[in-house]
C-alpha positions in Angstrom: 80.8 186.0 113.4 78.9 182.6 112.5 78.8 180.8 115.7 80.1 177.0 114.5 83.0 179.1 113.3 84.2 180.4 117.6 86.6 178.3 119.9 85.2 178.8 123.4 88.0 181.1 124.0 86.8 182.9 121.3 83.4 183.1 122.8 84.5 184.1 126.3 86.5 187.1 124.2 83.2 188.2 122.4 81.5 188.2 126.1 84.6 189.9 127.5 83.7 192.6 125.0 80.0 192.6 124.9 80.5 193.3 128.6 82.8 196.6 127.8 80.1 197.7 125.2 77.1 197.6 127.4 79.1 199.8 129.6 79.7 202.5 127.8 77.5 205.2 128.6 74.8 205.9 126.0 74.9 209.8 126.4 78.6 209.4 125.1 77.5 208.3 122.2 75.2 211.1 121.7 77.4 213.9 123.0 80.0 212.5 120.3 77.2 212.5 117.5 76.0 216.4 119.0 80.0 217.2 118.4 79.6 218.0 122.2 82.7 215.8 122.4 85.7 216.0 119.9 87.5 212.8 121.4 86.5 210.7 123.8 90.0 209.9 125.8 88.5 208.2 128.7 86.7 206.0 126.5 90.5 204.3 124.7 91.7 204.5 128.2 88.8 202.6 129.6 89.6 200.1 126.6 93.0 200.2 127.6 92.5 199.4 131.2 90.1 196.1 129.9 93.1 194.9 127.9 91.6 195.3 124.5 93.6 197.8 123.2 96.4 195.8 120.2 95.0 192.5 120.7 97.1 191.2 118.4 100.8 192.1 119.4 102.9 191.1 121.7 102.3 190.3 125.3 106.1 192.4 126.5 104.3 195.4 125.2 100.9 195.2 126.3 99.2 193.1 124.3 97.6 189.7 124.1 99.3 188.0 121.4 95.9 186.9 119.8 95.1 186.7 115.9 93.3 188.6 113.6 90.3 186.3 113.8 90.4 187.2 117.1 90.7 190.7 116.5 87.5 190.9 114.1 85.4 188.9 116.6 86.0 191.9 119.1 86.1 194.6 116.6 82.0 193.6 115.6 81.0 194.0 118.7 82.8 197.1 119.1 81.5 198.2 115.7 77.8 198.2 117.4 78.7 201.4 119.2 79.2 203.3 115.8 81.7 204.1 113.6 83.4 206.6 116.0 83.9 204.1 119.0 85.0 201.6 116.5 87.7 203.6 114.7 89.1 204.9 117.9 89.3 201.2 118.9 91.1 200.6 115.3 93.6 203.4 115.5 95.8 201.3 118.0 95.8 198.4 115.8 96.7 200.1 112.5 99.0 202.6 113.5 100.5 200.0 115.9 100.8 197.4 112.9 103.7 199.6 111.5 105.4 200.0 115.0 104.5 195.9 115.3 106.2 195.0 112.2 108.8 197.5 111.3 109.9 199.4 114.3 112.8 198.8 116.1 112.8 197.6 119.7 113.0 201.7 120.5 110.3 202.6 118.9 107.9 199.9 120.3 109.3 200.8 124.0 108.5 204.3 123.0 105.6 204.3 121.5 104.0 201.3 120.8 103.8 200.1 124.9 102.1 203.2 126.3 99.4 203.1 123.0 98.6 199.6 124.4 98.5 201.2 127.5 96.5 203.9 127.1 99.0 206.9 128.0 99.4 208.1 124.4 96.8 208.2 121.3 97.9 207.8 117.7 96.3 208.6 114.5 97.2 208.0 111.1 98.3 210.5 109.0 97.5 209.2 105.1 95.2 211.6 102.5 96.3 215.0 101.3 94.1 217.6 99.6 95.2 216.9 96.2 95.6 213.3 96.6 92.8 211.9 97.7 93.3 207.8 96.9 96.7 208.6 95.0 98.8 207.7 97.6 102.0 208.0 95.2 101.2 211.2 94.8 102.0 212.5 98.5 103.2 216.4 98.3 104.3 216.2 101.6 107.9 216.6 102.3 110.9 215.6 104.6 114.1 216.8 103.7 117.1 215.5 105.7 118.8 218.1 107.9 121.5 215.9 110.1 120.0 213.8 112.3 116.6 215.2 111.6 114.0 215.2 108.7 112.2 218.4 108.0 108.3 217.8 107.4 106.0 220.1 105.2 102.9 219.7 104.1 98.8 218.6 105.0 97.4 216.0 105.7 93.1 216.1 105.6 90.5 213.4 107.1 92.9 212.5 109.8 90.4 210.5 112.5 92.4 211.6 115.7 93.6 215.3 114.5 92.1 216.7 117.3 93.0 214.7 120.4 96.0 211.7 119.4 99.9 212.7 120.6 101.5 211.3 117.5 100.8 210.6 113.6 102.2 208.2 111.4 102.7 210.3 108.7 103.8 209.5 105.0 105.8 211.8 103.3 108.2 212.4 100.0 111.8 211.9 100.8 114.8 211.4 98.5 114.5 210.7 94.7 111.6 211.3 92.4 109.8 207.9 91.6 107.0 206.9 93.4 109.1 204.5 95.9 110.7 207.7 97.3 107.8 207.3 100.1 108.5 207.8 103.3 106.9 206.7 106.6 107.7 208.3 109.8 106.3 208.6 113.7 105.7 212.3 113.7 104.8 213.7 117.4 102.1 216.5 118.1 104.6 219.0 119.6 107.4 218.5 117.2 105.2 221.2 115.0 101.7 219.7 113.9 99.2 221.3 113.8 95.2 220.5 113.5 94.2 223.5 111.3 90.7 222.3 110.6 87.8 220.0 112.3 86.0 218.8 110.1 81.4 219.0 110.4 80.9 215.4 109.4 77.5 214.1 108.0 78.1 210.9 110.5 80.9 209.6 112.0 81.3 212.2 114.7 83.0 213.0 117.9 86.5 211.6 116.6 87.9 214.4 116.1 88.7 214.1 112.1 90.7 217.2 111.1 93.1 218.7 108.6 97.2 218.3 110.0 99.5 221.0 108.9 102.9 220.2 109.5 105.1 223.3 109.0 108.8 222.6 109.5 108.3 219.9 111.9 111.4 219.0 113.3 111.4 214.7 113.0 114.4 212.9 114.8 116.0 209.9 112.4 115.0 207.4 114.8 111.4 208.6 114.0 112.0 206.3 110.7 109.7 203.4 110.3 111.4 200.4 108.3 113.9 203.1 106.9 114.4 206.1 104.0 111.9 205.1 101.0 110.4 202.1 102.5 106.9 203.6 102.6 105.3 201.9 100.3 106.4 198.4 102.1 104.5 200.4 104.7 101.2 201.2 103.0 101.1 197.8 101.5 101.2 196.0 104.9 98.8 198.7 106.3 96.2 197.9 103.6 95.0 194.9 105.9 94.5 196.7 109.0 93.0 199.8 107.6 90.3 197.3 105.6 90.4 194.6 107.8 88.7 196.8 110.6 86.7 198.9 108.1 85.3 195.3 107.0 84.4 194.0 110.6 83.3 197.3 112.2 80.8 197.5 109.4 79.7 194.3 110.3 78.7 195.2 114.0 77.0 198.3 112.9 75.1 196.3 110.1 74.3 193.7 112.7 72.6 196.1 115.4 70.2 197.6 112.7 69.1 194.6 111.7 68.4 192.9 115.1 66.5 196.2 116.0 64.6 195.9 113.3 63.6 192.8 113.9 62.7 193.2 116.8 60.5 196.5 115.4 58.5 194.3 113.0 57.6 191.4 115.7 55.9 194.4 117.4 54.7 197.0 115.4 50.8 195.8 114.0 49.1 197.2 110.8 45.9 196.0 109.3 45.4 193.7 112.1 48.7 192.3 111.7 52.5 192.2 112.5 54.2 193.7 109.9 56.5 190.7 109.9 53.9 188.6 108.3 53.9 191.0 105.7 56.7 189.7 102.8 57.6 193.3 101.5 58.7 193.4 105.3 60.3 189.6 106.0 61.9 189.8 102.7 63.6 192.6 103.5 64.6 191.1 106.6 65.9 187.5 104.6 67.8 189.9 102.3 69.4 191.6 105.4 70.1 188.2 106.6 71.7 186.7 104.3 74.1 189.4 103.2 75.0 190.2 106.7 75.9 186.0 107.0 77.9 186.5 104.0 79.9 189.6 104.8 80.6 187.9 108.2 81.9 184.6 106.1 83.7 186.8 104.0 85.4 188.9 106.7 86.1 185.4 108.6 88.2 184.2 105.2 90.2 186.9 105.0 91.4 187.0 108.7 91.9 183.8 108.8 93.9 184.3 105.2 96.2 186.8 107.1 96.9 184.6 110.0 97.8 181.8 107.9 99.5 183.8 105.4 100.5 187.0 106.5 100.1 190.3 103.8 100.2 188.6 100.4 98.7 189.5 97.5 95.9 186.7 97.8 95.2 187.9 101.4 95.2 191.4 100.7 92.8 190.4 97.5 90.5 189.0 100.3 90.7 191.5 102.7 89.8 194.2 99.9 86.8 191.9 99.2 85.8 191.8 102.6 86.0 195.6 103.0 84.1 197.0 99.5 81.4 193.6 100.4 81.0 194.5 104.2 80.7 198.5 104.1 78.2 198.2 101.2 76.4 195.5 102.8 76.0 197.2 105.8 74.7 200.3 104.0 72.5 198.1 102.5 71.6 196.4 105.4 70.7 199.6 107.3 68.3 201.0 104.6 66.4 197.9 104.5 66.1 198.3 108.5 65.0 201.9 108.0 62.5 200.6 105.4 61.3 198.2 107.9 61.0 200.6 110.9 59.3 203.3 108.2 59.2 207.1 109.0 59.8 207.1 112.8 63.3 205.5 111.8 64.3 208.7 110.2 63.9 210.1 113.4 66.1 210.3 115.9 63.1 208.3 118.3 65.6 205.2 116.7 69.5 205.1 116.3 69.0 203.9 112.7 69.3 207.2 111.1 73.0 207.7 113.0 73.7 204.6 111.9 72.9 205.2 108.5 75.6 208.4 108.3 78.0 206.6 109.7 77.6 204.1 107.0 78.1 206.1 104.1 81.8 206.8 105.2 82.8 203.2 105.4 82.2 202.7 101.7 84.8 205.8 101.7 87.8 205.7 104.1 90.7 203.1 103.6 90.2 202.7 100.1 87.1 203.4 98.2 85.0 200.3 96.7 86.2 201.7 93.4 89.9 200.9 94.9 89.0 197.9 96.2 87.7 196.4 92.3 90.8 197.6 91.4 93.1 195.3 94.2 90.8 192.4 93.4 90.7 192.1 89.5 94.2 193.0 89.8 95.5 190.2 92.1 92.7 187.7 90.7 94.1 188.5 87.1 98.0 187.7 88.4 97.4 184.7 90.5 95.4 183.1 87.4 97.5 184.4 84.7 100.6 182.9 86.0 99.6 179.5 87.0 99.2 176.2 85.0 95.6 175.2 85.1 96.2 172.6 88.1 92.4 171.1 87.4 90.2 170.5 84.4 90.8 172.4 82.1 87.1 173.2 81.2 87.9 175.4 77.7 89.0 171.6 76.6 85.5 170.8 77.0 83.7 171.7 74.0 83.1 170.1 71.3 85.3 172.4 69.0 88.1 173.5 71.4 90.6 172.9 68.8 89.2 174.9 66.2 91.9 176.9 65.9 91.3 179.3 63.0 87.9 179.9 65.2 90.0 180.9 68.0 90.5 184.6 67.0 92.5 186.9 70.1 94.2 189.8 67.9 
């Protein structure tokens, strides 16, 4: 985050977490990458213990009541320990959004204290096999028996499958349009089961898996926000899922490009550093510039969300701020391999890691293809329906009122 932009609170959170990163132990991080380690507990309880788990929700429950400026200030320099770390760190924030927002004070006593706590792990439960981005087209059922719902179905590329206690889990209840969505707090031994652990190209050690649920026996009070109100779910959801996708990138994106850097001020060729070289510094002002603006960019939209809460002008920015950071970063991260040159595909350098886990932010919560379609969407409505309320520029030329000129059908 741009410096001029942090309170000194804010600063004193960044150190609080640049403290809690240096910590963490570096053979974790490889183990994790080896798949030596499927999910790292210790690590969210450790996080838990610091008081950085749910920054943003309320104190009686374990948080710190903070924003979501706050959050993405923390969540960058989380976001330098890899995508793994950083969507373990996430996980608490998006599945406890729902439980934050629309659970009753039961299901936040229940659930939502001892995630902040660091007694229970959560994943979200969100992509089938044949659904892919089409989250209307859930196959995944839960047919009311009494006071229970009976869940079947799959859920695949569930970050947590292997290791989190319970699942928020979306599936088709009553009725047959797309609204008859369902969202629902779904625990480990009320059935699920993790079917498949997935061999990731980056991105490891989370333990990202297929869920089977087979007759999983959901109590009522499992509910969130009540019978068909999933896609009120999903549409609040969309900012945590992206808003931590957006600033996560940006902490990965960041480390390459100080390393690299730092590689360029040393390495000599031809007599020189390669940093006086401009194929090199130009890569490096490139790097710079986009990672300034994908940290501006996530800045507006969390400061979008705490002004205005999940709207469709916020959710516009935060879909910016995801499909501009991830790519960015990926961007960001070749240049630094460029820079460092054949020993940075190697794992002599971290930048090669860094680069697979990379690829799969451009992917999970919401492709850049589904970002485009969020932005041009909400850009089109909040233009189309307003009065021009400045110049009105078309007014300008010198035949605006040529009207038979002025040809739309």
């Amino acid at each position: 985050m741009l410096e001029p932009l942090l309170t000194e609170k804010q600063k004193a959170l960044r150190e609080e977490v640049r403290k809690f990163v240096k910590a963490v132990p570096k053979q974790l991080l490889q183990d994790m990458d080896a798949d030596k380690v499927r999910y790292p507990r210790e690590y969210v309880v450790n996080l838990a213990k610091n008081n950085l788990l749910g920054l943003r929700f309320d104190p009686a429950y374990g948080g710190r009541g903070l924003t979501w400026v706050d959050e993405v200030i923390a969540l960058e320099e989380i976001g330098v320990l890899g995508m793994s770390l950083g969507c373990l760190f996430s996980l608490v924030s998006i599945v406890g959004e729902a439980l934050d927002v629309f659970g009753t004070d039961e299901q936040k006593k229940k659930y939502l204290e001892p995630l902040l706590k660091g007694k229970i792990f959560c994943a979200e439960a969100l992509t089938e096999p044949r659904g892919g981005s089409d989250f209307f087209g859930a196959t995944t059922t839960a047919v009311q028996k009494g006071d229970y719902y009976i869940l079947n179905g799959q859920k695949r590329f569930v970050v947590g499958a292997d290791g989190a206690d319970i699942f928020l889990v979306y599936a088709r209840t009553e009725g047959a349009s797309g609204k008859s969505i369902s969202a629902f707090i779904v625990e480990r031994d009320m059935g699920v089961e993790a079917k498949y652990i997935y061999g990731l190209l980056g991105t490891r050690g989370g333990g990202a898996g297929r869920l089977v649920f087979k007759d999983c026996k959901v109590p009522r009070e499992n509910l969130v926000l009540g019978l068909n109100r999933g896609a009120d779910v999903f549409n609040q959801m969309m900012i945590p899922e992206r808003m931590t996708s957006a600033a996560g990138a940006v902490g990965l994106a960041r480390a390459a490009l100080e390393l690299a850097t730092r590689y360029s001020d040393k390495r000599k060729a031809f007599g020189r550093k390669i940093r006086e070289f401009e194929g090199v510094s130009f890569r490096v002002a490139d790097s710079i510039i986009k990672l300034d603006a994908a940290s501006m960019l996530v800045y507006g939209a969390s400061k979008a969300v705490d002004t205005m809460g999940s709207t469709g002008y916020s959710r516009r920015l935060v879909s910016e701020a995801k499909r501009f950071a991830t790519e960015s970063a990926w961007e960001i991260i070749n240049n630094a391999m460029q820079v460092v040159g054949g020993i940075g595909y190697t794992n002599v350098y971290p930048i090669e890691k860094m680069l697979r886990d990379a690829r799969l932010s451009i992917i999970w919560t919401g492709t850049s293809e589904i970002m485009n379609l969020i932005i041009q969407h909400e850009y089109y409505r909040e233009t189309l329906k307003s009065v021009v309320a400045v110049r009105d520029v078309e007014d300008d030329a010198q035949e605006a009122h040529a009207a038979d000129e002025k040809i739309y059908e």
